[in-house]
VOKETI-115198 format. One record per residue (C-alpha): x, y, z. Coordinates in steps of 0.001 Angstrom, whole numbers, always signed. Each point is the difference from the previous one (the first is absolute). Example, Ala and Ser with C-alpha at 12.3 -4.5 7.8 and 13.67 -1.06 7.14 Angstrom:
residues 2
        x        y        z
   +12300    -4500    +7800
    +1370    +3440     -660
//
This chain:
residues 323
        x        y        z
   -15541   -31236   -10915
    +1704    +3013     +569
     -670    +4007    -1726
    +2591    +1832     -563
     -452    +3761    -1229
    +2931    +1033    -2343
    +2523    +3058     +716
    -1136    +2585    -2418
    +2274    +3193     -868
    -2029    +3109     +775
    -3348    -1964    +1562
     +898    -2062    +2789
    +1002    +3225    +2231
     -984     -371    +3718
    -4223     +643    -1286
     -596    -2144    -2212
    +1416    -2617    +2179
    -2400    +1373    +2822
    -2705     -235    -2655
     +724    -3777     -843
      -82     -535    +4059
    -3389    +1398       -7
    -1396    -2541    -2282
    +1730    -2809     +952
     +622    -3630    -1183
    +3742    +1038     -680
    +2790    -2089    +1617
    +2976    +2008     -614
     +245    +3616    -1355
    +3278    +1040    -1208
    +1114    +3648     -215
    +1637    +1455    -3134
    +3423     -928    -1089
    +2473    +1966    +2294
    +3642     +644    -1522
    +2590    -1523    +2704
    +2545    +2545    -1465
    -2084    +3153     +567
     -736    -1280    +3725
    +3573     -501     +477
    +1021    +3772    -1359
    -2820    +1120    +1814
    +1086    -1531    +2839
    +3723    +1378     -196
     -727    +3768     -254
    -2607     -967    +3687
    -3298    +1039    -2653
    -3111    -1365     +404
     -575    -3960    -1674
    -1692     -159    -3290
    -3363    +2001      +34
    -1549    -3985    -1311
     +732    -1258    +3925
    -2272    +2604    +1297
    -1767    -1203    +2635
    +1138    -3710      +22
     +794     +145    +3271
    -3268     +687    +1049
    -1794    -2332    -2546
    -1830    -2776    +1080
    +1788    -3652    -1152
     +406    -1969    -1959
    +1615    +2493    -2187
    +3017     -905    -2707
    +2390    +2576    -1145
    +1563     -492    -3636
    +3271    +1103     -417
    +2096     +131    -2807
    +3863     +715    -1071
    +2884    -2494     -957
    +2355     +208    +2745
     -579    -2794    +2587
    +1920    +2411    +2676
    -2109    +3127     -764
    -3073    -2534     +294
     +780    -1774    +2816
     +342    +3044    +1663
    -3031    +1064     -761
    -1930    -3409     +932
    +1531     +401    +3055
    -1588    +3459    +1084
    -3042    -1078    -1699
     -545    -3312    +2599
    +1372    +2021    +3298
     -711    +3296     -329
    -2784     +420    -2328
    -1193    -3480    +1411
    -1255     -926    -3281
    -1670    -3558     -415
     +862    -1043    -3534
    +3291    +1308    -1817
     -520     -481    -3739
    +2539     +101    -3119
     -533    +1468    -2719
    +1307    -2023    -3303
    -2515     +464    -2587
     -623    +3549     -349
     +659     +897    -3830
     +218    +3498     -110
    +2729    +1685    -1814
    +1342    +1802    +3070
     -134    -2845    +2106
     +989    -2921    -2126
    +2195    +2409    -2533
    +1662    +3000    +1611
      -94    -1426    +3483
    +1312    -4178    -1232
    -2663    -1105    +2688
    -3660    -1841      -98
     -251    -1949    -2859
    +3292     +656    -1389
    +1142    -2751    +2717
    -2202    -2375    -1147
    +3192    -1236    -2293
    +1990     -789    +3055
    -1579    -2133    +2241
    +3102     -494    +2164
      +63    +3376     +611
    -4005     +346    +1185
     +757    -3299    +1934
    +3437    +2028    +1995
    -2143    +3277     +278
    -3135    -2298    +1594
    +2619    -1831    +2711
    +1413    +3245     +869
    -3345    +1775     +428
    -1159    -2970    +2134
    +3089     -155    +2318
     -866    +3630     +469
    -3765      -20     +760
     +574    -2889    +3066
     +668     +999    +3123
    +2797    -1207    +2433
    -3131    -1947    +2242
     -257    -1813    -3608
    -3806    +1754     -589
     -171    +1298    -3228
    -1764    +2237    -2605
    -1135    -2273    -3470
    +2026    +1061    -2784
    -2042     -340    -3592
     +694     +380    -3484
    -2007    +1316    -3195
    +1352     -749    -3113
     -739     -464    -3598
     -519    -2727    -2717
    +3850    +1066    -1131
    +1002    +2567    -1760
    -1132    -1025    -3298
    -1926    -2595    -1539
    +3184    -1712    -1476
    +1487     +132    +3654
    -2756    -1260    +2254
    +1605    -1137    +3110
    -2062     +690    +2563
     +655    -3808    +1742
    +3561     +918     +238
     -194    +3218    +1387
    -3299    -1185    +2476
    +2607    -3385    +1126
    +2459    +2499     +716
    -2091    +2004    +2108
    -1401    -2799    +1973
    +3671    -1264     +805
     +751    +3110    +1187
    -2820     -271    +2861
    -2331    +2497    -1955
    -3306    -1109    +1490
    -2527     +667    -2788
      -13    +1081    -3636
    -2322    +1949    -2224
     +425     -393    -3554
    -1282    +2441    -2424
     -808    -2082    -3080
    +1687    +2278    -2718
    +3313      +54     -745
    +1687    +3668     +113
     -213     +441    -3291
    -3868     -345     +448
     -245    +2689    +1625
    -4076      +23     +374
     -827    -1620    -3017
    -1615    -2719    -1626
     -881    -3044    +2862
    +1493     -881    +3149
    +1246    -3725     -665
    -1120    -1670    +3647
    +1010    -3353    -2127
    +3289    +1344     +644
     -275     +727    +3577
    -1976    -3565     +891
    +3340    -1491    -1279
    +1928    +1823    +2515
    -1985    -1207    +2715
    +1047    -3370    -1281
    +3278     +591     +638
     +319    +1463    +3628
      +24    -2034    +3349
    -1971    +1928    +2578
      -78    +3759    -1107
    -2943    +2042     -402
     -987     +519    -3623
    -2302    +2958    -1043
     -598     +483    -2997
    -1510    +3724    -2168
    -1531    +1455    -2745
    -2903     +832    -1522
    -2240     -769    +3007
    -3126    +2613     -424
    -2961    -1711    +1405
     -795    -2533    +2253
     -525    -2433    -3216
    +3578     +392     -697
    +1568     -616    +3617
    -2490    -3257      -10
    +1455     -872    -3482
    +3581     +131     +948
     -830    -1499    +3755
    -1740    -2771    -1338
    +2527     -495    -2926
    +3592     +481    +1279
    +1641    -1743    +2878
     +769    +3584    +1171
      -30     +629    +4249
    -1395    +3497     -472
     -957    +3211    -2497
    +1202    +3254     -485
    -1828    +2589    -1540
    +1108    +3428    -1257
    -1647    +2087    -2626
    -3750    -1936     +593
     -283    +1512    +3550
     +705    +3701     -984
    -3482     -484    -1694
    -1370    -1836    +3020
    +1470      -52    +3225
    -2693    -2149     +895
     +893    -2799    -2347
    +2259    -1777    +2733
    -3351     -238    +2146
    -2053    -1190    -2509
    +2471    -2736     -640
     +349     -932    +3728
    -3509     -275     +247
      -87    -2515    -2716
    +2405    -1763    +1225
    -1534     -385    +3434
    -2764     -534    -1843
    -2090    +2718    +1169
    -2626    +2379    -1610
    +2074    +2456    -2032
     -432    +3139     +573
    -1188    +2420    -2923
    +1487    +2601    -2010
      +45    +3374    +2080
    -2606    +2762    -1181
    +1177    +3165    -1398
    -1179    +1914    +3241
    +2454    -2612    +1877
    +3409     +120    -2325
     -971    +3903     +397
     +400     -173    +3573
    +3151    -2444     -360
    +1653    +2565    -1757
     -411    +2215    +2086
    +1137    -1562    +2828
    +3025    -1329    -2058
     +592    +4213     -351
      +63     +723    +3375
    +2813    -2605     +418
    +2028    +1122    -2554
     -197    +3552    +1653
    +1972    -1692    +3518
    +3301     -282    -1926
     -422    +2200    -3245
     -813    +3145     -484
    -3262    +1182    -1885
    +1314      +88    -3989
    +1950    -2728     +688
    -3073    -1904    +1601
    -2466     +910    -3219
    +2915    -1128    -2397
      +75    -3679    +1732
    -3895      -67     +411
     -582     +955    -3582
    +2376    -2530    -1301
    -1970    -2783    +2274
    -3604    +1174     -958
     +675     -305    -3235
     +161    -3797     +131
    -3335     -140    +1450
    -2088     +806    -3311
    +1408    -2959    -2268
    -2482    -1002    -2566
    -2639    +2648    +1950
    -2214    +2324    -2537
    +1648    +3412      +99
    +3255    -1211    +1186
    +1985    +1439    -2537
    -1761    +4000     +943
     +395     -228    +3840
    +3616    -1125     -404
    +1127    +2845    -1989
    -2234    +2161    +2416
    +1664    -1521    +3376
    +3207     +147    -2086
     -343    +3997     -430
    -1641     +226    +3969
    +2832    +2653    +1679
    -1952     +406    +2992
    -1524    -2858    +2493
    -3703    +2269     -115
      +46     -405    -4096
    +1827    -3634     +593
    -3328    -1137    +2914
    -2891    +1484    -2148
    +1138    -2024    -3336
      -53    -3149    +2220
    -3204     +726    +1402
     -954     +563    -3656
    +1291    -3159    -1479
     -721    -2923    +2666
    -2479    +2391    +2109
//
């Protein structure tokens, strides 16, 4: 059974993804979406690459990139400096993201959920692109939604598509764009898809918090893997604790205070090796934050981390709160 950890916009910097190695139990960690467009431009004026590929090239595997854009040429190119420059071990596209500017201003993510043609041309031409002329070649995934509504689910369309292509796995989100976040994912509607697809990789996401709910949907769905996004900014440690089970191990508990203390601050000091300090507190406040769900006096030390404008104030309400 495989773990997937979701790209998150404005977590899953080069850090966090150090902090998820440190704790394990993860199978593939995938960086935040990177715009193909913005690499290209980049790329044109001889400027540095996207500041979300810092440090890929050192970064241990396996390690997906998500990219995202609606040109196959502008992707393709990218995929291909991804697999043999970068050396990247996963290339992953991005066709579910719902966001205004992505699926709105930008007509990409989930706004191509209503062309499945289209997804399945961009997918062949990113896979030509990621294989070498020796025939080895970087996996080329998918992430996509439900649809784009709930009157428009196609998700076995656009997930055939992809797999015709040669995409070689496919996580589906199960909202539709409309969604957004709310209500339930629907994995009813992603076992279907599984139904319908000969050999490629299904993984399915949402609302995975605790190692109950992976079991649930493990047990449940005739999914290959898991991906989990907005459960493991609260717990890094959740994709260990599921591993374990799985192995069926002795699960490890719930790190003290004196320990997420520590984590934090080690989290910090990795921040600091590509930003600078403010920018480093900004990103460490917004992660802390989503360690004191349902915690007594959650509500105070947020709005006290969210005033911190110095890492001395920032350390000493941390040591306050979890000791």
């Amino acid at each position: 059974m495989l773990l997937y950890s979701a790209p998150m916009a404005g977590y899953t910097n080069y850090a966090y993804r150090e902090l998820l190695r440190l704790f394990g139990g993860v199978d593939l960690i995938f960086t935040e979406m990177v715009s193909a467009r913005s690499f290209a431009e980049l790329e044109k004026r001889s400027l540095e690459p996207p500041s979300r590929l810092w440090g890929i090239r050192e970064e241990p595997p396996p390690l997906a990139v998500q990219i995202w854009d609606n040109d196959p040429d502008t992707l393709s190119h990218f995929a291909h400096k991804l697999a043999f420059d970068f050396n990247v071990s996963h290339i992953d596209l991005n066709f579910g993201c719902p966001a205004k500017q992505i699926a709105g201003k930008s007509a990409s993510g989930a706004y191509l959920l209503q062309f499945p043609e289209r997804i399945g041309d961009i997918v062949r031409k990113v896979v030509a692109a990621a294989k070498a002329p020796n025939g080895t070649a970087v996996p080329v995934t998918a992430k996509i939604r439900l649809g784009r509504t709930r009157d428009t689910i196609n998700a076995i369309d656009v997930a055939q598509a992809i797999e015709s292509a040669g995409g070689a796995g496919i996580t589906i989100h199960g909202r539709t764009a409309a969604d957004m976040y709310r209500g339930e994912a629907n994995w009813e509607e992603i076992a279907r898809v599984k139904a319908k697809l000969h050999s490629t990789v299904l993984i399915g996401n949402g609302d995975i918090k605790t190692v109950d709910d992976a079991l649930t949907r493990i047990r449940h769905y005739p999914v290959d893997g898991i991906m989990i996004g907005r459960g493991t900014l609260a717990k890094p440690w959740l994709f260990r604790q599921i591993a374990q089970t799985l192995r069926g191990e002795p699960v490890d508990a719930e790190p003290s205070g004196q320990q997420i203390s520590e984590m934090i601050r080690q989290h910090f000091t990795v921040l600091q090796r590509q930003f600078n300090e403010q920018a480093a507190l900004m990103l460490i406040c917004k992660t802390v934050c989503q360690y004191t769900t349902s915690q007594p006096g959650a509500r105070k030390f947020r709005n006290d981390i969210c005033a911190t404008k110095d890492t001395e104030t920032f350390f000493r309400t941390v040591h306050d709160f979890f000791g």
